[in-house]
matplotlib code that plots the C-alpha trace (Angstrom):
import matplotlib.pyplot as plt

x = [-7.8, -11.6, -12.0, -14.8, -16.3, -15.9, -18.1, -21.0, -20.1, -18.6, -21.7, -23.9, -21.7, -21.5, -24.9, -25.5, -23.0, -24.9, -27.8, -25.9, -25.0, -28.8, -30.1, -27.6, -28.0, -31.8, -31.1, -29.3, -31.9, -35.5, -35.6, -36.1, -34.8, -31.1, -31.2, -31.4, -28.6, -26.8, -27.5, -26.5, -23.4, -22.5, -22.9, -20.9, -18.1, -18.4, -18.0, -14.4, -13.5, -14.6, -12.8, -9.6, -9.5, -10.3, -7.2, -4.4, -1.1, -2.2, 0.6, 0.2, 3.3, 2.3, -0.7, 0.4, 2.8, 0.5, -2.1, 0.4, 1.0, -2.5, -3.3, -0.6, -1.9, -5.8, -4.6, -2.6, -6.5, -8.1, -6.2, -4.6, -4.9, -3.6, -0.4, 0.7, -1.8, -0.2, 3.3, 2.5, 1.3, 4.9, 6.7, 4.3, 6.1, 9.8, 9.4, 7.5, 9.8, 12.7, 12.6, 11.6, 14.6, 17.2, 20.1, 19.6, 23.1, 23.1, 20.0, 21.2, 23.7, 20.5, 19.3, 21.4, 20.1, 16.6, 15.0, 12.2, 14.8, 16.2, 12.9, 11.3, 14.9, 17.3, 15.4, 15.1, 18.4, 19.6, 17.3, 19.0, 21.9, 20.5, 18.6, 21.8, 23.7, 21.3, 20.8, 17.6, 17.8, 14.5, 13.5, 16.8, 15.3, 12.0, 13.4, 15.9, 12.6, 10.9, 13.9, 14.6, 10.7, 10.9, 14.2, 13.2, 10.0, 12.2, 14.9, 11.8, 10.9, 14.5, 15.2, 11.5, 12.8, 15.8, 14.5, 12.0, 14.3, 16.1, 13.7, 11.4, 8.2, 5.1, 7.3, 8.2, 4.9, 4.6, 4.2, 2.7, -0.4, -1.1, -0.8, -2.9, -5.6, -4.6, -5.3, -8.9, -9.7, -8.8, -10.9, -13.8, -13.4, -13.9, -16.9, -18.5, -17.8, -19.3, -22.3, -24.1, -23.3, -21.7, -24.9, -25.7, -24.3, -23.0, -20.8, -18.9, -16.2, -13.2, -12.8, -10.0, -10.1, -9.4, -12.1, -15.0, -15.0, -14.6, -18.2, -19.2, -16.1, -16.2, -13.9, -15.0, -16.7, -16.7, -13.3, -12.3, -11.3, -9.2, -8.0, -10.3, -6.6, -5.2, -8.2, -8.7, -4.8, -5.3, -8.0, -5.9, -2.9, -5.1, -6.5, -3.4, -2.1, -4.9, -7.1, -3.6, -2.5, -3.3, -3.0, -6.1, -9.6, -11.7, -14.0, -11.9, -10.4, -13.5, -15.2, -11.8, -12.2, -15.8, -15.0, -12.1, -15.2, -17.4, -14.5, -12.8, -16.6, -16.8, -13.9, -13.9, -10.2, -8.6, -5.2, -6.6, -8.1, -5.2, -3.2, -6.4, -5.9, -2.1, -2.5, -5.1, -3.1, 0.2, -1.1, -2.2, 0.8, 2.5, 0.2, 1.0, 4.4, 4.1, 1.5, 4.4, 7.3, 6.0, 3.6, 1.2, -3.2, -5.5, -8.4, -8.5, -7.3, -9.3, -11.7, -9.1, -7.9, -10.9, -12.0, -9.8, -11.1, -14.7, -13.9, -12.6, -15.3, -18.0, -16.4, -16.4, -20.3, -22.4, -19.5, -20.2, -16.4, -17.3, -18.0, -15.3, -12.2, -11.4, -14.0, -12.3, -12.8, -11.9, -13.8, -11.4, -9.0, -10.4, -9.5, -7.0, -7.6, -4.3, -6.5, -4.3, -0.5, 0.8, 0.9, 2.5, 5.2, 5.8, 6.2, 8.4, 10.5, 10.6, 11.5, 14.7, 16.1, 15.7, 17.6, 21.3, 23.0, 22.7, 18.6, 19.6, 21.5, 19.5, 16.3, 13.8, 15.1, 12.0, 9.9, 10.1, 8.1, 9.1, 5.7, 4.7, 3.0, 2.2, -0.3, -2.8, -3.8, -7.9, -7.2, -7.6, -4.8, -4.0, -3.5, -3.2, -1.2, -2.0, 0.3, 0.4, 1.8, 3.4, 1.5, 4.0, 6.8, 9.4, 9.0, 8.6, 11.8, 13.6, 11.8, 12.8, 15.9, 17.1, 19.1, 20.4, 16.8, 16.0, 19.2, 18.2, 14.5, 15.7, 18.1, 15.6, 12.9, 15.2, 15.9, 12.9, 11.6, 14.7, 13.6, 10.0, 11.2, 14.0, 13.8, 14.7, 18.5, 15.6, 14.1, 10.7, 9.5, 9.0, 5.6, 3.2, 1.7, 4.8, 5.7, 2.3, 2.3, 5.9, 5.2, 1.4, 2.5, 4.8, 2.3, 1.0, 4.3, 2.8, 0.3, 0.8, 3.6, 2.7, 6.4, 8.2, 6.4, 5.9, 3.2, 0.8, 3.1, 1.2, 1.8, 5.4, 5.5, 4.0, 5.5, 8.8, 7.6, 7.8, 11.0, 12.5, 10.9, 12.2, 15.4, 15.9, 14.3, 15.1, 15.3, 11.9, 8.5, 7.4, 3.8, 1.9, 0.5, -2.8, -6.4, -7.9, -10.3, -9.9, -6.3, -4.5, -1.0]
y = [8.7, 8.2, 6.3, 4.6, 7.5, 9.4, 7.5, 8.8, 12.0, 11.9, 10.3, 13.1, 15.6, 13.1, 13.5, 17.0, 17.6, 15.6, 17.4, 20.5, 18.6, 18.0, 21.7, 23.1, 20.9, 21.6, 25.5, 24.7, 22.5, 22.9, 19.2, 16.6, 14.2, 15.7, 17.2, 13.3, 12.2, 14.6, 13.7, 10.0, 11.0, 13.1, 10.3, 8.5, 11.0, 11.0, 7.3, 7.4, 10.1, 7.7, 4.8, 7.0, 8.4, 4.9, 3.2, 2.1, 3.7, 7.2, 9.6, 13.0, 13.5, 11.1, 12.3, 16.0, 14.3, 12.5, 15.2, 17.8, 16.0, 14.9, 18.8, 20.0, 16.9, 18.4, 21.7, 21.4, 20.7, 22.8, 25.9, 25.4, 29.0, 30.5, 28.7, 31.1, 28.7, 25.9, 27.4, 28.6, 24.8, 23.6, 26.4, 24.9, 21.9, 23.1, 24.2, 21.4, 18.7, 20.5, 20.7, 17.2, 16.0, 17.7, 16.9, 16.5, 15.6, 12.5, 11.5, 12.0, 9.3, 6.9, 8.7, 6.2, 3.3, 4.0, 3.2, 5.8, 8.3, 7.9, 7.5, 10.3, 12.9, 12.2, 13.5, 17.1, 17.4, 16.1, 18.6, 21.1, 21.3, 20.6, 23.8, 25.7, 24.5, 26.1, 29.3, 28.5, 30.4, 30.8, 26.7, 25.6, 28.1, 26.6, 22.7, 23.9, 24.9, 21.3, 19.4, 20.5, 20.0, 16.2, 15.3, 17.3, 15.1, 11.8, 13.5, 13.4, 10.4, 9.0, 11.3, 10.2, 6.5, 7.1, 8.9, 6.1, 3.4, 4.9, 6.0, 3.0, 2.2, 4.8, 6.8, 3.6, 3.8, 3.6, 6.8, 5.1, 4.9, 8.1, 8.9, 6.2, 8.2, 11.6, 9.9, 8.4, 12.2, 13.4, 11.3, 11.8, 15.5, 15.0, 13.0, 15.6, 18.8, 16.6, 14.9, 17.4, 15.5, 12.2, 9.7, 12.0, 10.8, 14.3, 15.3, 18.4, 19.4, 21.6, 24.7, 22.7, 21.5, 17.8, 17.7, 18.8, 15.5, 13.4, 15.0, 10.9, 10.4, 11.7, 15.3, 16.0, 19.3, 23.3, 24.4, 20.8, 19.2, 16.0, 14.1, 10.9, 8.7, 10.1, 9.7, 5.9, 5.4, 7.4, 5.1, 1.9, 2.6, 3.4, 0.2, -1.8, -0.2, -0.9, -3.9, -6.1, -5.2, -7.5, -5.2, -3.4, -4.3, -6.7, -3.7, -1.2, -3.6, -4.6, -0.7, 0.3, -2.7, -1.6, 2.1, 0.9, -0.5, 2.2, 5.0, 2.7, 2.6, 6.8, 7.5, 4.9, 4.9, 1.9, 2.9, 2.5, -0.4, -2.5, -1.2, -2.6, -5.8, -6.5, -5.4, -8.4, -10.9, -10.2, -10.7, -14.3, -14.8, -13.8, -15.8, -18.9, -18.4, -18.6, -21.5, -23.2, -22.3, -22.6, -25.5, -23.5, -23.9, -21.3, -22.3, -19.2, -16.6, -17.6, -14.4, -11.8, -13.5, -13.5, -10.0, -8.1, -10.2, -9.2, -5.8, -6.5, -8.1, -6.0, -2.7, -4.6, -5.3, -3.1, -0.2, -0.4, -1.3, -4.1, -0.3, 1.6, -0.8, -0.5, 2.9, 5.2, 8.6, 10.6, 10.7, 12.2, 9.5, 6.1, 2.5, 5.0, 3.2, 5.4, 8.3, 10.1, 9.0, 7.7, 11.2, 12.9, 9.8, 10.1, 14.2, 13.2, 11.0, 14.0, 16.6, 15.2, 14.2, 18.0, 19.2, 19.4, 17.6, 19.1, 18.5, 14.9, 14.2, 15.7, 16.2, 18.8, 22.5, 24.5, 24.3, 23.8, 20.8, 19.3, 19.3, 18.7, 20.5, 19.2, 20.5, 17.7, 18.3, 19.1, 22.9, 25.2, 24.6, 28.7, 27.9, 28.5, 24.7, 22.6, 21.7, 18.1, 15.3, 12.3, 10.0, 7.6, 7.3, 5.7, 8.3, 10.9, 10.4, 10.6, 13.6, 15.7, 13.5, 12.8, 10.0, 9.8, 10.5, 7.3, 5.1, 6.6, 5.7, 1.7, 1.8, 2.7, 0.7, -2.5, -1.2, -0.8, -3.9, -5.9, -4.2, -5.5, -9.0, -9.3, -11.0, -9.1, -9.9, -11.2, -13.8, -11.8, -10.8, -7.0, -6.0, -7.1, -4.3, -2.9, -5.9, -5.7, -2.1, -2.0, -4.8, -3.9, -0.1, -1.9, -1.8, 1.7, 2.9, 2.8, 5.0, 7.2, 9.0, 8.3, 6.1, 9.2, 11.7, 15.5, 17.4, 14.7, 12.2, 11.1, 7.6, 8.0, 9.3, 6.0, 3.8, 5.9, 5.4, 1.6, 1.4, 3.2, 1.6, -1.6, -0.6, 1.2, -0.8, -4.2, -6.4, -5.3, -7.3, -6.1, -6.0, -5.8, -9.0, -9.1, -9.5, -13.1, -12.2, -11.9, -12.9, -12.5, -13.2]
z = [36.0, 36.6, 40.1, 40.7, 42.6, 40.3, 37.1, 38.0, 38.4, 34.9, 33.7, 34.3, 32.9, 29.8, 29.6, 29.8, 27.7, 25.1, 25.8, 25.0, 21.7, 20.8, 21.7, 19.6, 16.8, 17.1, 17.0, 13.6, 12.0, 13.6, 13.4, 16.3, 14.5, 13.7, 17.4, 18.4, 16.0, 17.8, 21.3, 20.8, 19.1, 22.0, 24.3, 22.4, 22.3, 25.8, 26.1, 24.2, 26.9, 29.9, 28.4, 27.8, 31.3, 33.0, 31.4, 33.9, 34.3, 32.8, 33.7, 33.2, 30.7, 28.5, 28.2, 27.3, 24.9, 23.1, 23.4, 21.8, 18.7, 18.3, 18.6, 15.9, 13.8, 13.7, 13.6, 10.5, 8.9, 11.0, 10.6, 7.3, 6.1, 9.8, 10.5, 13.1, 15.5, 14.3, 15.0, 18.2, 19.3, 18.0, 20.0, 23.5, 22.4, 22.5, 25.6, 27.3, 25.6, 26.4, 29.8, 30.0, 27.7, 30.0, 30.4, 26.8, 26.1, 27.7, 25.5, 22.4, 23.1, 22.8, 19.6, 16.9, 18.1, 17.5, 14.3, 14.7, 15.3, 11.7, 10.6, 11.9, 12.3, 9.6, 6.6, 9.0, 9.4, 5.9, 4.3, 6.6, 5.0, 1.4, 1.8, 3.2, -0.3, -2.3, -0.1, 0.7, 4.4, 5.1, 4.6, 6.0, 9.6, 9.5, 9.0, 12.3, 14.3, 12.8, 13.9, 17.2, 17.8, 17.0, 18.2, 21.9, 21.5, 21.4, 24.0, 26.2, 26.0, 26.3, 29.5, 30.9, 30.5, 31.7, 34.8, 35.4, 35.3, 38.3, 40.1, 40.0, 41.6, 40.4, 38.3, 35.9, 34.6, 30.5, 28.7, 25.8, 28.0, 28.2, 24.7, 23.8, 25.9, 24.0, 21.1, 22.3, 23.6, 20.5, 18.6, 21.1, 20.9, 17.4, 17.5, 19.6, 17.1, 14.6, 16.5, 13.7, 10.9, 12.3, 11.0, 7.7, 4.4, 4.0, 6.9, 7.8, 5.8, 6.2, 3.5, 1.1, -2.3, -1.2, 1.6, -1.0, -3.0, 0.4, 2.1, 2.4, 5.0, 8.5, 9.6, 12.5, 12.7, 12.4, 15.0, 14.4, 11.6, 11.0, 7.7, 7.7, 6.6, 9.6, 11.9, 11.1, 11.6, 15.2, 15.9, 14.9, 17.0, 20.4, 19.2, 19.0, 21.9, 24.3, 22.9, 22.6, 25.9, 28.7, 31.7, 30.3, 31.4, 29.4, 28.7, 28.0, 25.2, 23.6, 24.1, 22.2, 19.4, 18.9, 18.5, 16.3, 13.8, 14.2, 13.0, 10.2, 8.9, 9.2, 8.0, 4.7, 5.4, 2.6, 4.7, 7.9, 7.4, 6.0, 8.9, 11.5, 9.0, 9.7, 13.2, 13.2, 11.4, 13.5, 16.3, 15.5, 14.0, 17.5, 19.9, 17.4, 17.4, 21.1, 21.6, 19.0, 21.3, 24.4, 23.8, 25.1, 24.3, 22.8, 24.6, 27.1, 24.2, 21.1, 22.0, 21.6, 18.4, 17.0, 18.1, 15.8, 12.9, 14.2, 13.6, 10.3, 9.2, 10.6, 9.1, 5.7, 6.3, 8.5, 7.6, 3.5, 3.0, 0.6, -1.4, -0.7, 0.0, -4.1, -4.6, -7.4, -5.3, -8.3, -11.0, -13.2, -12.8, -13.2, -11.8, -9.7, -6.0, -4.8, -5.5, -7.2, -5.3, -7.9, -10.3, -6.9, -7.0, -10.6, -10.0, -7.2, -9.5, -12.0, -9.5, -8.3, -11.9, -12.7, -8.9, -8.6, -6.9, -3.6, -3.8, -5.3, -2.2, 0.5, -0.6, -2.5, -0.7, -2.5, 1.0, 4.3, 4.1, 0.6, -0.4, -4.2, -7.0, -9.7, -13.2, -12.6, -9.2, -9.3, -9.6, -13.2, -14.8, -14.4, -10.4, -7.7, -7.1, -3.9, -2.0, -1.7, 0.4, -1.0, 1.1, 0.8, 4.0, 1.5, -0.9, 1.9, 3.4, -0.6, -1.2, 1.8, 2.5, -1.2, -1.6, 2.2, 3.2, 1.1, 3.0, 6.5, 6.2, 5.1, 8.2, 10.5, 9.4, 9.6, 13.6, 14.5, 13.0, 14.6, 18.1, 17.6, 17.6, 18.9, 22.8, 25.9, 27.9, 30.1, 27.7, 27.5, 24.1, 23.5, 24.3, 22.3, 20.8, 20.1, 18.2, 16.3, 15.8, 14.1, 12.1, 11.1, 9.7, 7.4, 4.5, 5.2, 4.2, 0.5, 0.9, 3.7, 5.8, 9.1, 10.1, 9.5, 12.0, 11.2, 12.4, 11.7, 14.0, 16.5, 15.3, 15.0, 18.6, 20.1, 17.9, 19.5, 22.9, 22.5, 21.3, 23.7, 26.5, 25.0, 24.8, 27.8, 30.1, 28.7, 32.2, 33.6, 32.0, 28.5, 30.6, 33.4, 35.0, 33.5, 34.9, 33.8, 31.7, 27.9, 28.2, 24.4, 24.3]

ax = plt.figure().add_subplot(projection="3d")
ax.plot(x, y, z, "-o")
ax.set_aspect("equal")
plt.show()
């Protein structure tokens, strides 16, 4: 969206905006030092917004549909303890994606044969009607306002498609593009509330039980505040997204592959970085599969092969993770690298054997969010209980789901991993970092809940956006043609 008139406009504003960052920083600390931490980290924050507003084929609805979820993601950190902001943000969403999923009839026709969809829908609408068995009204209401938020989100972008493909020309642009620049603005927007704190060994943390024992990993800052698992998974989607995409500018890949390093590092994210790790063996697994097939060289492509593997590499050396890759974070709880996943599992397991068999079929009714409490969470043992995740998307979907939760969640991951590799009626493979995104979330599915969506589902959503592109628009090229430099795949 930035021309090239228009960089150096955004230049000076990027630096007086980090100005504005140092001052303030100085009126908190007295120090010339911390004010200068702060400056540079503003300018950096303002560099991830030049490189998301420079990418190609931006459109504006994909940006506001990445940028909603990416919203209602921080929020639910930010304003854990006022959830009528966080509400209010979800009902924004019903009413954008619904006018953008009209007609939405003839887009729910598409909703079966996407693996996302039963995924990131099925466990809603199973827990639906678990919580109407047990005359639980007031959870079964609140999983209707969830589910019609998601489902509207995936109407949209099946309508959006839909319209596209008709249309043609400047309207078939991908929507995935602009939420991989929602994500990047997110990120920067971060950065910036936390210029304060972002080169300290003690950053700013949010006011939660979990966030005080985690001061070493990055948040963000005060008004913003963003899980540091969920951060580093942001970052290594808009990495996939962009860096393994050809139609992107040699510059904007590698500016996106060294930002990818720098947050991984900040955020000490074990999750995050096994998914930046699969992401970076796929994808040489793909361009060999294709040199194989096609008897084609690597001479021209061996620099973004390798570049992921840079990446990997530096984060495990300049970022410390040669520390914290197997760190026990809890004390309490020694040679635990899950941090404390497996008790919730266990609780999990525990929870359903005691429900009836309504809960047992589709899923844990107690709240609207299935979340679990269990004795040995960190707090007195007189309470109050936290309310955790289960930071596990197979576990996810079979607590809020039950046992159909658990069968919808192994159907949908087998469609959308068949849509990632499967070829096109034209020949083409799907995208490519489509195919590397499906397959490289495979082994985050043990330890976090990003492939089934939620609030937090900004990962979901692109992952979405893919498939749907595939499948609706099978005969046109999975990409762009691509500018010479850098070429990967």
């Amino acid at each position: 969206m930035i021309t090239a008139r228009g960089r150096a406009a955004f230049a000076v504003v990027a630096v007086v905006v980090a100005l504005l960052a140092g001052v303030l920083e100085y009126t908190r600390t007295d120090s010339i030092g911390q004010s200068a931490a702060a400056f540079a980290a503003g300018l950096l924050a303002m560099a991830v917004a030049g490189i998301a507003l420079s990418l190609p084929g931006i459109t504006l609805r994909g940006l506001v549909l990445g940028g909603l979820f990416v919203l209602a993601g921080i929020l639910t950190w930010t304003a854990t303890k006022r959830p009528g902001i966080i509400w209010a943000v979800l009902a924004v969403e019903v009413v954008v994606f619904a006018v953008w999923a009209w007609p939405w009839l003839r887009s729910l026709r598409s909703l079966s044969r996407l693996g996302t969809a039963w995924l990131g829908l099925a466990y809603w609408f199973l827990g639906i009607v678990g919580a109407v068995l047990v005359a639980q009204w007031k959870v079964a209401g609140q999983r209707v306002a969830y589910a019609g938020v998601f489902t509207l989100a995936v109407l949209a972008l099946i309508a959006l498609n839909t319209a596209a493909k008709r249309r043609g020309g400047a309207h078939g642009k991908d929507l995935s593009v602009g939420m991989a620049a929602a994500i990047l603005l997110g990120i920067a927007a971060l950065l910036l509330v936390g210029s304060g704190s972002l080169f300290d060994k003690v950053h700013a943390i949010p006011d939660n039980a979990s966030a005080k024992v985690m001061t070493d990993r990055f948040w963000g800052g005060p008004g913003l505040f963003y899980h540091p698992n969920s951060l580093a998974g942001l970052m290594a989607v808009a990495g996939i997204r962009i860096g393994f995409d050809r139609a992107m500018a040699w510059w904007q890949r590698l500016g996106v592959a060294a930002l990818a390093a720098f947050v991984l590092s900040i955020c000490e994210s074990r999750t995050g970085f096994v998914f930046a790790t699969a992401a970076a063996v796929v994808h040489l697994g793909l361009a060999l599969w294709k040199r194989h097939e096609h008897a084609e060289g690597l001479d021209r492509r061996w620099p973004a092969l390798a570049v992921p593997f840079a990446v990997i590499a530096i984060v495990l050396t300049l970022g410390g993770g040669y520390q914290w890759v197997l760190k026990d974070r809890f004390a309490d709880n020694p040679g635990d690298v899950t941090s404390g996943r497996t008790d919730t599992w266990r609780q999990v397991w525990v929870d359903w054997k005691h429900a009836g068999w309504a809960e047992k079929t589709f899923g844990d009714a107690r709240t609207s969010r299935a979340v679990v409490e269990r004795l040995d969470d960190g707090n007195p043992i007189e309470g109050p209980r936290r309310q955790l995740n289960t930071d596990n998307a197979a576990v996810g979907a079979f607590r809020r789901g039950g046992v159909l939760g658990a069968v919808a969640f192994l159907l949908g991951l087998g469609l959308l991993l068949w849509h990632a590799i499967r070829r096109r009626p034209n020949g083409a493979l799907p995208a490519a970092w489509f195919t590397v995104g499906a397959l490289a979330v495979v082994p985050t599915i043990a330890t976090e809940d990003w492939l089934i969506g939620g609030t937090n589902g900004a990962i979901w959503l692109l992952l979405a956006a893919g498939e749907v592109r595939t499948l609706l628009r099978r005969d046109e090229p999975a990409e762009v043609t691509p500018a010479p430099e850098l070429a990967v795949s």
